[in-house]
N, C-alpha and C positions, 0 to 999 in steps of 0.2 A: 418527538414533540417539538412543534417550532415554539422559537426563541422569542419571549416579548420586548415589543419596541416600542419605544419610548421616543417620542419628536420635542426635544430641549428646545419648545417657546411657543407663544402665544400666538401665532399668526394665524390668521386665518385662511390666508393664501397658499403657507405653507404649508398647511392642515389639505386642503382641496390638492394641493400639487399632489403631495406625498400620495396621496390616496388613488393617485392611477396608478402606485405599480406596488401599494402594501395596503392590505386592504383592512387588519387589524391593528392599531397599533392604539397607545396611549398618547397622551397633549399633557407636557407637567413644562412651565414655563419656567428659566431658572433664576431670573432675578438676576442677575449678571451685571454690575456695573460698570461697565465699559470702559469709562474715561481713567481709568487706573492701567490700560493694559497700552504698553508701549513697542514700537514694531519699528524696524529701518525701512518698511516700506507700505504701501495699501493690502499688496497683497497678504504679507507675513503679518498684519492686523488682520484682517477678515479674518484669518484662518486660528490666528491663537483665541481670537474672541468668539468663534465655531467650538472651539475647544474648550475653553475656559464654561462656557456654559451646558457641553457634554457632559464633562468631569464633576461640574455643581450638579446637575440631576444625576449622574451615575451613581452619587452619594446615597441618595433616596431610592434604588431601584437598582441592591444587587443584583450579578446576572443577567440583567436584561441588556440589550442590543440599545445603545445612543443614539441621536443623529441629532448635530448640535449645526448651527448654518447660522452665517451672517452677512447681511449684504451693505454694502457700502456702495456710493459714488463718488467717481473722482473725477474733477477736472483738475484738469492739466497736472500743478500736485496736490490739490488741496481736497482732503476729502470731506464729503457733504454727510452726516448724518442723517437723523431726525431732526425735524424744526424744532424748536423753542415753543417756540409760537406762529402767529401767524405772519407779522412782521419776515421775520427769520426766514418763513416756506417762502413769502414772494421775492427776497432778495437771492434766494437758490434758485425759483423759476426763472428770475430774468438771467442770471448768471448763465444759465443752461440755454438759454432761448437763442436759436440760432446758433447753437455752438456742438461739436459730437464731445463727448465724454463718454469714463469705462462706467459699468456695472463688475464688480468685484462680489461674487461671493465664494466664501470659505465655507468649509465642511468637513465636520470632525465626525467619522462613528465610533463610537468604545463598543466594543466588542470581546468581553473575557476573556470568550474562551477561543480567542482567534487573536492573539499575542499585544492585545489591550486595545490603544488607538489609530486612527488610519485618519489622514487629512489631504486634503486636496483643495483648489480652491478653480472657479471656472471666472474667463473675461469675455464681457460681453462687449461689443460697442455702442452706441447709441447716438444718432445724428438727430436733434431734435431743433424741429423748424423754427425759425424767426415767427414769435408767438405776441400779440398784440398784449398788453399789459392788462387792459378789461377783461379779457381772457383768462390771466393767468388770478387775477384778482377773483372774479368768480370762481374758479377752481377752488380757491383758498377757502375763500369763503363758506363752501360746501363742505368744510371739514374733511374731506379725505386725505389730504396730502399731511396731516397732522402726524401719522404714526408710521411715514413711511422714507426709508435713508432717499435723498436729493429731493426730497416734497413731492414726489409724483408716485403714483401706482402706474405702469406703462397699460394695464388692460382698463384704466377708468379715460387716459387719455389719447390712447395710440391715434386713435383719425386725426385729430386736431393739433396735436403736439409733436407727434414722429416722423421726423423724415425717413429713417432709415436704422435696421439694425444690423450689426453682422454679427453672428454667434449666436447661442443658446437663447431662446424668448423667455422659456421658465427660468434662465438665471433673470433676468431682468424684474419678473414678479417676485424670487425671492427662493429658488431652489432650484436648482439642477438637475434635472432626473438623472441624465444621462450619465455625471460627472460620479450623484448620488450612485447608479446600480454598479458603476467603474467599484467602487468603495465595499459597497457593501459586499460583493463579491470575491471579492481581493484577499 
């Protein structure tokens, strides 16, 4: 009998990732407050807060298969969250405009009965063009960049906003497959 899975958050991008390579699973978001979890680096954040919000749904859903992921941006060392607001999103658009920064995501699966948790985290790069500021103002303004780490979704903006990526594209919208099947596997 396969094992049920469970995807620790609310996305909705995450939800459409995951579903090319699992095609049953549950969506229980874990509430996770982030700003409490402290790390010596971007990456060892991404992945304890992958984890930290595995472990919070693992609570609600013995036995079953986790898959917790979180994605951050960083430039140079400063990592970008969610905006505030929208103030917030256009002073992370221009920050990024014209400049390559990482896409960092962590990813934690708890898996019981295969000796508990397994984490990993995949970097992406991301060169993003010198973006005229009416440009980035209208983005904002369109509410998407509101619920998403550095104010951007890469698949609402990639023509206009992307010079260039190297590595993984689904890290960049917010899951890994790749990194994910390395994991689940494992």
């Amino acid at each position: 009998m396969p094992k049920r899975v469970v995807l620790a958050s609310a996305s909705p991008r995450r939800v459409q990732l995951l579903r090319k390579i699992i095609q049953d699973f549950e969506v229980f978001p874990s509430g996770v407050d982030e700003s409490g979890i402290r790390a010596g680096t971007p990456e060892d954040f991404a992945v304890k807060a992958a984890l930290a919000k595995a472990q919070t749904v693992a609570k609600s859903f013995p036995g079953a298969v986790i898959i917790g992921a979180d994605t951050i941006v960083v430039l140079g060392g400063r990592v970008l969250g969610k905006p505030r607001d929208g103030q917030e999103a256009i002073q992370m658009l221009e920050a990024l405009s014209g400049k390559t920064h990482r896409v960092i995501t962590g990813l934690a699966v708890i898996d019981p009965g295969e000796n508990g948790a397994r984490t990993a985290h995949e970097i992406t790069s991301v060169k993003m063009r010198k973006v005229p500021r009416k440009d980035i103002i209208d983005y904002v303004r369109s509410g998407k960049p509101m619920d998403k780490a550095g104010s951007y979704g890469i698949q609402e903006i990639e023509e206009v906003f992307i010079e260039s990526i190297d590595g993984d594209y689904d890290n960049v919208v917010g899951l890994p497959l790749g990194k994910l099947r390395e994991l689940l596997s494992s």
